[in-house]
RODRENLUM-49953 format. One line per 8 residues: number of its first residue (from 1); their letters; for each residue x, y, z of N, C-alpha, C. Coordinates in steps of 0.001 Angstrom, whole numbers, plus 500000, padded with zeros to 6 digits. Atoms other than C-alpha are relative to their C-alpha. Layout:
NUM = a = X,Y,Z,X,Y,Z,X,Y,Z | ...
This chain:
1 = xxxxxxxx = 498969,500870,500552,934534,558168,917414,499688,499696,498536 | 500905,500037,501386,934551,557871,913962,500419,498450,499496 | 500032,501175,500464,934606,554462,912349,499861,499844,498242 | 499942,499926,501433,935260,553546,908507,499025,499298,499308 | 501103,501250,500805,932625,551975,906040,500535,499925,498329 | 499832,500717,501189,933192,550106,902961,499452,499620,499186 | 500633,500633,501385,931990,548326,899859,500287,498733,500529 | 499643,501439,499979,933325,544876,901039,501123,499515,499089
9 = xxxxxxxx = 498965,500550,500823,936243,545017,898375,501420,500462,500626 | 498403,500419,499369,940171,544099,898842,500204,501420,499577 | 498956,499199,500332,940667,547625,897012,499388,500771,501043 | 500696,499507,499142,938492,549696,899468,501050,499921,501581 | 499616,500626,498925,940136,547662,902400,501078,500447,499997 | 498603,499218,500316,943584,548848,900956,500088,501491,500726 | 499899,498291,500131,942571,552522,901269,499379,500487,501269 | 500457,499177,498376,941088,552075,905045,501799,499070,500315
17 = xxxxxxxx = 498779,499829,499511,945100,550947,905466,500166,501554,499909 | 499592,499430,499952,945984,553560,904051,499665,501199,501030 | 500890,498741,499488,943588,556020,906147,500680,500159,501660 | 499837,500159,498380,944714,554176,909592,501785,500800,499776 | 498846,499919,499869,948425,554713,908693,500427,502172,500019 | 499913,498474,500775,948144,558423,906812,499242,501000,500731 | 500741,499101,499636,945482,559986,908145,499493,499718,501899 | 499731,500514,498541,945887,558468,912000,498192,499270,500072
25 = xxxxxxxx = 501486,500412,499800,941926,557042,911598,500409,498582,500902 | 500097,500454,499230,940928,554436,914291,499943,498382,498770 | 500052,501114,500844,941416,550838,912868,498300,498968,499940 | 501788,500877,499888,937533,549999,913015,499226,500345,498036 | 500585,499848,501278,935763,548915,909559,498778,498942,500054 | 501076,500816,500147,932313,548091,908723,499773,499738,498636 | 501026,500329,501358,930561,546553,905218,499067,500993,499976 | 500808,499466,500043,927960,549043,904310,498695,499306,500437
33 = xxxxxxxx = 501310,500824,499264,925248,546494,904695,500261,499919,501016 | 499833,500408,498483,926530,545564,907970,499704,501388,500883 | 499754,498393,498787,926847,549269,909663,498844,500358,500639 | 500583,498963,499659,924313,550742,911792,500083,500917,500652 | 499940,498535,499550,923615,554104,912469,499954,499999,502083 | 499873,499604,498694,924348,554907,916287,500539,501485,500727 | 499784,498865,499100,924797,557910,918831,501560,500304,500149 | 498108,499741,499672,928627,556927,919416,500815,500380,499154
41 = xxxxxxxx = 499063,500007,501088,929946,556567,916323,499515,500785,498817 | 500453,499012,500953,930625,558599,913349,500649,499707,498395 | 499354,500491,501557,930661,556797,909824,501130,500617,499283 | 499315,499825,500886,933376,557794,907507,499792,499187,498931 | 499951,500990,501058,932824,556539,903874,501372,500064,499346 | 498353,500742,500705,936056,554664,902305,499614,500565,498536 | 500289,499585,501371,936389,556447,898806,501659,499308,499253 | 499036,500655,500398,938349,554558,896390,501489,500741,499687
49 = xxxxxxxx = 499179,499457,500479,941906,556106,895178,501269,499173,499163 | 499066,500876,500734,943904,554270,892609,501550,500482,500624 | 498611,499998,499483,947216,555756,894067,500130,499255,501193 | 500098,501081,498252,946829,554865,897770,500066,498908,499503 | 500213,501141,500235,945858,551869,896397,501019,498894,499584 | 498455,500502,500139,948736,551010,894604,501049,499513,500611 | 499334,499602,498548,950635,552352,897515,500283,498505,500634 | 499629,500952,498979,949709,550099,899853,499887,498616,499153
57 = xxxxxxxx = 500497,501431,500619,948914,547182,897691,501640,499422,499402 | 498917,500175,500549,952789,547444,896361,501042,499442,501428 | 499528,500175,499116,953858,547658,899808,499926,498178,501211 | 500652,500916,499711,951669,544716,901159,500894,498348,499296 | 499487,501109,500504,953111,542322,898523,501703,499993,499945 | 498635,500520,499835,957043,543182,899035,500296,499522,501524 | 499564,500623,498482,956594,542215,902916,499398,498785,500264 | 500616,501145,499647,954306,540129,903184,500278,498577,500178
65 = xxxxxxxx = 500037,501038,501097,954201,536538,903065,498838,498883,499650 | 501207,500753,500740,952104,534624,900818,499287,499696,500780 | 501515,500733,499507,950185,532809,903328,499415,500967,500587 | 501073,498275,498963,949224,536297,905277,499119,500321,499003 | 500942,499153,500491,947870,537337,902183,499050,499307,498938 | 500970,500964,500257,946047,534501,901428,498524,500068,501112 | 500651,499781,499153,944708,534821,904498,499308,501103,500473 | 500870,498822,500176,943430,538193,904176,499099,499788,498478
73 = xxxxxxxx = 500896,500651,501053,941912,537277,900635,498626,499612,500662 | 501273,501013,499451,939465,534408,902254,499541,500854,500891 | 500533,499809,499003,939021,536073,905620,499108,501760,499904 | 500823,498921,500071,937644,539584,904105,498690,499612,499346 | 500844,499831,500268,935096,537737,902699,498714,499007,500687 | 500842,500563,499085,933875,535809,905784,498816,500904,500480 | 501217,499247,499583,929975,536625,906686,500190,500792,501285 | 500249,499061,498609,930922,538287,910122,500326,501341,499913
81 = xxxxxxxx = 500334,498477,499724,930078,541661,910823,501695,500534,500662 | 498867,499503,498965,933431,541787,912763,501400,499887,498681 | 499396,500615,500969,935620,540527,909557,501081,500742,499477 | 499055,498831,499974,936790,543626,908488,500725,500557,500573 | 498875,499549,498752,938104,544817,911340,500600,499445,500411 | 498487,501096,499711,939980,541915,911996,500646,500494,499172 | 499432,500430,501038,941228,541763,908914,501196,501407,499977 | 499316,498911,500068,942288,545567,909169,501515,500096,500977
89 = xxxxxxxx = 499584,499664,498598,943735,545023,912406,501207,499191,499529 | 499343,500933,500272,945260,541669,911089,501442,500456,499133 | 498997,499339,500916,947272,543560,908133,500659,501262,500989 | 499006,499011,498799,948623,546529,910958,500879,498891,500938 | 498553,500668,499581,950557,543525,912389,500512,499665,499442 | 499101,499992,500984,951764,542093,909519,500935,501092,499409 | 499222,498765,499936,953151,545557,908823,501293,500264,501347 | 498772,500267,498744,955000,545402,912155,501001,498910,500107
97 = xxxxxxxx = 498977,501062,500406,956346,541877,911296,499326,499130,499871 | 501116,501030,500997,955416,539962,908649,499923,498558,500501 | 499765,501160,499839,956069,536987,910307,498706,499854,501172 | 501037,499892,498772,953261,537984,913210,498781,499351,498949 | 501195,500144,501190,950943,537140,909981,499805,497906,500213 | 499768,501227,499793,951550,533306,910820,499860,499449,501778 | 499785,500301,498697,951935,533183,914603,498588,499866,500449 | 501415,500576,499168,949049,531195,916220,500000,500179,501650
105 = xxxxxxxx = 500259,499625,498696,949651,532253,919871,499374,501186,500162 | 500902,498888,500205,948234,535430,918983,498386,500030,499623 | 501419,499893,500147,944732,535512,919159,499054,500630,499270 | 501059,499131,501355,943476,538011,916518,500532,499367,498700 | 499540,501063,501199,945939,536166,914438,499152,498252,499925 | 500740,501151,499523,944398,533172,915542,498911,499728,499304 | 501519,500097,500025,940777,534237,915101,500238,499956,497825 | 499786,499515,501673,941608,535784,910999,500395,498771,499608
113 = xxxxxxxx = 499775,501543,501132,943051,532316,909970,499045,499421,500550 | 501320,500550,499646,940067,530573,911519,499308,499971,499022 | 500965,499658,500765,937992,532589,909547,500764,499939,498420 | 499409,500370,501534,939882,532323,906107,499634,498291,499744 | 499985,501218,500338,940022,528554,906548,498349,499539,499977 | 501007,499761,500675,936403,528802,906746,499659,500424,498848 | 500688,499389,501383,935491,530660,903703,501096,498904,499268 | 498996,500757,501483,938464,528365,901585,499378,498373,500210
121 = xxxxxxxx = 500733,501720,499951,936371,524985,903310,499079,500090,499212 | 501490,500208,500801,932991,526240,901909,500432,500338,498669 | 499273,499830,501613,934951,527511,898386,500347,498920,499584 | 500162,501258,500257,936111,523982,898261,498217,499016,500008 | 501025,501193,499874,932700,522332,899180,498825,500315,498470 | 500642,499766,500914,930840,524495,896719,500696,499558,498254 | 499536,500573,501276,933017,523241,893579,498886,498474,499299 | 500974,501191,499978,930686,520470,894243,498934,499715,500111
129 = xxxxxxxx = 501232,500239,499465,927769,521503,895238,499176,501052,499216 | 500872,498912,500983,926606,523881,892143,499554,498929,499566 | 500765,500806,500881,923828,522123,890225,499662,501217,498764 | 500386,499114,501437,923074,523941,886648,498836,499395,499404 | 501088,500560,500485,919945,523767,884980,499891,501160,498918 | 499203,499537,501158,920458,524986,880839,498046,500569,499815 | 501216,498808,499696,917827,527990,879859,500154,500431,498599 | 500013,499185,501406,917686,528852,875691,501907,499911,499889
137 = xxxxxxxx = 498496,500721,499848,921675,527047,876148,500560,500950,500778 | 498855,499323,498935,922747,529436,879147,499593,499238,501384 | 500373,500785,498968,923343,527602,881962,499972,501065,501549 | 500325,498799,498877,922044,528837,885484,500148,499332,501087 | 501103,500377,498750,921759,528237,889052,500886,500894,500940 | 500501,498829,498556,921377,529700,892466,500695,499088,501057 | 499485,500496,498774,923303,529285,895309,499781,500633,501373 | 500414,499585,498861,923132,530164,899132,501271,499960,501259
145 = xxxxxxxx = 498841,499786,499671,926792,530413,900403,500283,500592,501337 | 499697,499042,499307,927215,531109,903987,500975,501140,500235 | 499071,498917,499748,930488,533470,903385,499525,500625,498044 | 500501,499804,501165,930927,535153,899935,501185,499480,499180 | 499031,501277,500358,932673,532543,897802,500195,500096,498575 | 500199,499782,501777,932004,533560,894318,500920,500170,499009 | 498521,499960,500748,935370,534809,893523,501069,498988,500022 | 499461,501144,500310,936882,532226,894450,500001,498670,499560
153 = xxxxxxxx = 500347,501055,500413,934952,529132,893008,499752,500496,498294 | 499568,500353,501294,935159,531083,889617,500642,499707,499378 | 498887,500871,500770,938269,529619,888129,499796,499065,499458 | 500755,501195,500304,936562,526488,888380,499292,499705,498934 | 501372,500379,500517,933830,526854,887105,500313,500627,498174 | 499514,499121,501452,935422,529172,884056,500980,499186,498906 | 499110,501047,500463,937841,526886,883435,499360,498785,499581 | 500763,501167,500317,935140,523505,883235,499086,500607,499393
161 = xxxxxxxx = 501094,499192,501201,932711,525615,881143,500647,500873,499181 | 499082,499194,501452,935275,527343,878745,498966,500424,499020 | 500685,500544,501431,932721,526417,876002,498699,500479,500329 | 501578,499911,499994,929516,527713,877630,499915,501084,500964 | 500437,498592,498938,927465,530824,878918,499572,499232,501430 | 500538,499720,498380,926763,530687,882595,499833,500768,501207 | 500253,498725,499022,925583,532730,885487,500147,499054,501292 | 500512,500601,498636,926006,531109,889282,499653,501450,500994
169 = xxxxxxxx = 500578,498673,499338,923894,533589,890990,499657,499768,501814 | 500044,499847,498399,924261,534243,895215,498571,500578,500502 | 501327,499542,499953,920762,534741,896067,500197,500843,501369 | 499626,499564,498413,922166,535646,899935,500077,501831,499833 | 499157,498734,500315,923952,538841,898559,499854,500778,498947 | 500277,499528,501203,922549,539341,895352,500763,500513,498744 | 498417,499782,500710,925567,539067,893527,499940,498483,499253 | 499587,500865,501325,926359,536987,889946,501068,499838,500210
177 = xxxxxxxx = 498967,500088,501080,928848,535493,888337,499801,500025,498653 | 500447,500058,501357,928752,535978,884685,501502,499165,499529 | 498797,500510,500972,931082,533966,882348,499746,499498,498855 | 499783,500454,501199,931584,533600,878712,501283,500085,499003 | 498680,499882,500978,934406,532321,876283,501434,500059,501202 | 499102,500248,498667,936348,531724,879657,500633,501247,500575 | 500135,498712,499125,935914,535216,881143,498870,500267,500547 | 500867,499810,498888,934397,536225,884118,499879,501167,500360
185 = xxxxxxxx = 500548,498890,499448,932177,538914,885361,499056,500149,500909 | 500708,499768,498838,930870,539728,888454,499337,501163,500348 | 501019,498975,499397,927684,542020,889493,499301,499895,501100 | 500835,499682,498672,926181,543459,892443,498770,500481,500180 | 501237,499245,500092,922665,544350,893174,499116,499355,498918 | 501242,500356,500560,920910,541727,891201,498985,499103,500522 | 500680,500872,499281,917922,540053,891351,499418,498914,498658 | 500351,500926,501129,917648,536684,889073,498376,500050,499555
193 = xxxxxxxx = 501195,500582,500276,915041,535977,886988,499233,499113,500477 | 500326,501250,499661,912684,533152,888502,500031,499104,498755 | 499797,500592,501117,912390,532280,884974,500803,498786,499722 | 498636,500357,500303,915829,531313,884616,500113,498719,500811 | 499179,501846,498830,915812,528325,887530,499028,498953,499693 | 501177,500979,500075,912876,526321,886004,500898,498603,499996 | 499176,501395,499673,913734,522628,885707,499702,499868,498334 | 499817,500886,501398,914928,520744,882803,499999,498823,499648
201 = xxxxxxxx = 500051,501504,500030,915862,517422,881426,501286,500033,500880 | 498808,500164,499546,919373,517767,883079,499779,499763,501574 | 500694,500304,498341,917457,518288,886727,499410,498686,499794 | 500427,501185,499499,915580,515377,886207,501094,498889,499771 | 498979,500980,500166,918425,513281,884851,500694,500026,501180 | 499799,500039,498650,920430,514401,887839,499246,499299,501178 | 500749,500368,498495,917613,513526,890482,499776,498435,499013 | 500026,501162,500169,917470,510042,888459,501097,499301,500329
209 = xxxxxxxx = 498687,500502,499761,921247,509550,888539,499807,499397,501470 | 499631,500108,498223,921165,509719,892561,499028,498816,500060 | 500826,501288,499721,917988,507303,892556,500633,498566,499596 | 499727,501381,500385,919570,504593,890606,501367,499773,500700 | 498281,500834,499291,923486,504749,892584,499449,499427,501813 | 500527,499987,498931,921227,504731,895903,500023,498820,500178 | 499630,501280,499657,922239,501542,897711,499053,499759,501640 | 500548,500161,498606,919400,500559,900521,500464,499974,501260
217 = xxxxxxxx = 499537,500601,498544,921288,498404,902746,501341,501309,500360 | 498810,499106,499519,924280,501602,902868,499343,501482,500586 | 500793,499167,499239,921502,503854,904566,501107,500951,500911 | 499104,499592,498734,923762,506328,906587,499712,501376,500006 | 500119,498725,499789,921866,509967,907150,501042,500935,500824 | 499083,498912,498556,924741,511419,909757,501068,500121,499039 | 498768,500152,500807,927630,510175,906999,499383,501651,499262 | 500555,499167,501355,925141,511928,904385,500295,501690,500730
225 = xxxxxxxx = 500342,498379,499715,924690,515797,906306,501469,500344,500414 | 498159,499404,500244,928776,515447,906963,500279,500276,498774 | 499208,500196,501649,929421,515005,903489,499355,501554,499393 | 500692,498972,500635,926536,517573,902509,498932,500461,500789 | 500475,499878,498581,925640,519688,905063,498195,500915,499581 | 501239,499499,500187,921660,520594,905746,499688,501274,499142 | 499884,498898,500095,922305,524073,905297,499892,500669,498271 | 499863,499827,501478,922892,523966,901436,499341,499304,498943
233 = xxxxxxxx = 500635,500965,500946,920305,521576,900419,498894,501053,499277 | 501099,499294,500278,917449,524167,899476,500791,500113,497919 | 499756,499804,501250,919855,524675,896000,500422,498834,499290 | 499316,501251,500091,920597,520733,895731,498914,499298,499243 | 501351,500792,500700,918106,519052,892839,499800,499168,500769 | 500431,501277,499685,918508,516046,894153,499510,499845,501478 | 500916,500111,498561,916926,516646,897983,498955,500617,499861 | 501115,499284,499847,914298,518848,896765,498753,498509,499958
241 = xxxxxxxx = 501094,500696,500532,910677,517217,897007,499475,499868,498621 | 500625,500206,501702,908634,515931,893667,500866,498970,499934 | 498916,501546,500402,910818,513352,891818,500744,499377,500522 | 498959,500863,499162,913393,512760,894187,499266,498870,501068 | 500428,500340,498687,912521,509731,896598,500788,500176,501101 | 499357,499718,498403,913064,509945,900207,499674,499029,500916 | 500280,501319,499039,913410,507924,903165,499459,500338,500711 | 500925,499739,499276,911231,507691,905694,500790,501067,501179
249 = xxxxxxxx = 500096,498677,498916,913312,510558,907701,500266,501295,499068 | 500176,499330,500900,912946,512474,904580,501208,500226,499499 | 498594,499656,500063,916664,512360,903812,500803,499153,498749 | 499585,500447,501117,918011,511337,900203,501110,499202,500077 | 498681,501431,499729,920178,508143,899934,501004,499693,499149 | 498648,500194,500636,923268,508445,897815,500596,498944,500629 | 498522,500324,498687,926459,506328,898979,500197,500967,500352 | 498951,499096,499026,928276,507448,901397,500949,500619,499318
257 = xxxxxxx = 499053,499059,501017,930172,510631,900105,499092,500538,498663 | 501115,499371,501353,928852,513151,897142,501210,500344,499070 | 499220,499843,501467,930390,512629,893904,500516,501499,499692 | 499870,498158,500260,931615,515894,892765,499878,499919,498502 | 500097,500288,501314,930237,515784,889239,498883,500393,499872 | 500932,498393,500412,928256,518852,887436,499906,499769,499098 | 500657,499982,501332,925824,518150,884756,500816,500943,499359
C-alpha cells in the first residue's frame, strides 16, 4: 500500500490533493519526521509542483468556505502524527460539499476542528507567553510550543516589533522566526546559539516586575497553572530558579491571571 510523505507544508498538502484526486493515490499522509519505515507500506515522496498547486489551491478557495479553510490552516499544523491525514481526508469532503466542512455530527469533521481549535488556543496563549532577552540589540528567545504555532503568532510579534531585529526560535522543531523592518522569515533545521539566550537586565527587570505585583494573601497555585499552564514554564523568566522567589510549593505568585505584556 503505498502511503504519501511530506514536508509538513500547506503547499505540499495541496499536491497530495492533487495526487488522491489525479493520480487515484490512497488518501494516507505522513510528516517526514513522523513516518516510519515498515513491511506494509510503501512511502511515496510529495514533490512540490507550482501548477498542481495553483490548481488545487484556486479550486479550494472558490468552494470552500472560510471557516473550512481556516480550519485546515491550524489543524495541519497540530503535533499529531495522524494530522495530515485528517486533514487530507477532511479537504476530500469539503470537495464533495463544502458545507460538510462545518458539520459537527461527522466525526472526522468533528475530530479536524478539535484539533485546529487547539493549535489557534496555544497561538493565542503564546502572544503572551514569549519572553525576549536583547543580545548586541537583537532580541531573542526560545520557545517550546506543543503544536507548530510560529506562523501564526508572527503577525504579532512583527507588527509589535516593527522597529526591531528578532528571532523567536522553536527549540521542539528547530525552526525560527526571523524578522526585520516588519518582515518575516522563517527557517528550518536550526540550532540556536546558547549564546544568544543569556540573561540580561530586561530578564531580571521582568523577574522583579512579578516579585513586586505578587500579592501574599491572593496565593492561588490551581488559578496560576490555568492561566499558565506547567508545560510552558521551562521558557518563562519569571518561574525559572535563581532570582525569582518561590513559594513553599515552588510555584511563582503573580495575581491571579498573566498580564500579557512583553519586555
Amino acid at each position: 500500500m503505498k502511503v504519501m510523505i511530506f514536508d509538513g507544508s500547506m503547499e505540499e498538502l495541496l499536491i497530495a490533493v492533487y495526487k488522491v484526486y489525479l493520480d487515484k493515490m490512497d488518501p494516507i499522509l505522513y510528516r517526514k519526521e513522523d513516518y516510519v519505515m515498515n513491511l506494509i507500506e510503501e512511502p511515496y515522496e510529495i514533490a512540490f509542483c507550482d501548477e498542481q498547486f495553483q490548481r488545487v489551491r484556486k479550486s479550494m478557495t472558490d468552494k470552500f468556505l472560510s471557516e473550512s479553510l481556516n480550519t485546515i490552516s491550524y489543524a495541519l499544523k497540530h503535533q499529531s502524527r495522524e494530522s495530515p491525514t485528517l486533514v487530507l481526508r477532511y479537504i476530500i469532503a469539503c470537495f464533495k460539499n463544502p458545507k460538510e466542512g462545518i458539520n459537527y455530527q461527522d466525526s472526522l469533521i468533528l475530530k479536524v476542528i478539535k484539533m485546529a481549535r487547539q493549535v489557534q488556543l496555544e497561538s493565542h496563549r503564546f502572544t503572551g507567553f514569549v519572553r525576549f532577552s536583547v543580545v548586541d540589540g537583537l532580541y531573542v528567545s526560545k520557545i517550546s510550543p506543543d503544536h507548530d504555532v510560529l506562523e501564526f503568532i508572527a503577525p504579532h510579534f512583527t507588527d509589535r516589533y516593527r522597529d526591531q531585529r528578532f528571532i523567536i526560535y522553536d527549540e521542539k522543531r528547530h525552526r525560527a522566526l526571523f524578522s526585520q523592518d516588519g518582515q518575516s522569515l522563517f527557517r528550518n533545521g536550526i540550532d540556536l546559539d546558547e549564546k544568544l539566550l543569556q540573561k540580561d537586565a530586561f530578564t531580571s527587570y521582568w523577574m522583579q516586575y512579578y516579585k513586586h505585583i505578587s500579592i501574599q494573601e491572593r496565593k492561588n497555585p490551581s488559578a496560576q497553572k490555568r492561566s499558565m499552564p506547567l508545560r510552558y514554564w521551562n521558557n518563562l523568566v519569571e518561574t525559572q530558579e535563581g532570582e525569582a522567589s518561590r513559594n513553599d510549593k515552588g510555584l511563582w505568585n503573580p495575581v491571579d491571571g498573566v498580564p500579557d505584556v512583553i519586555l
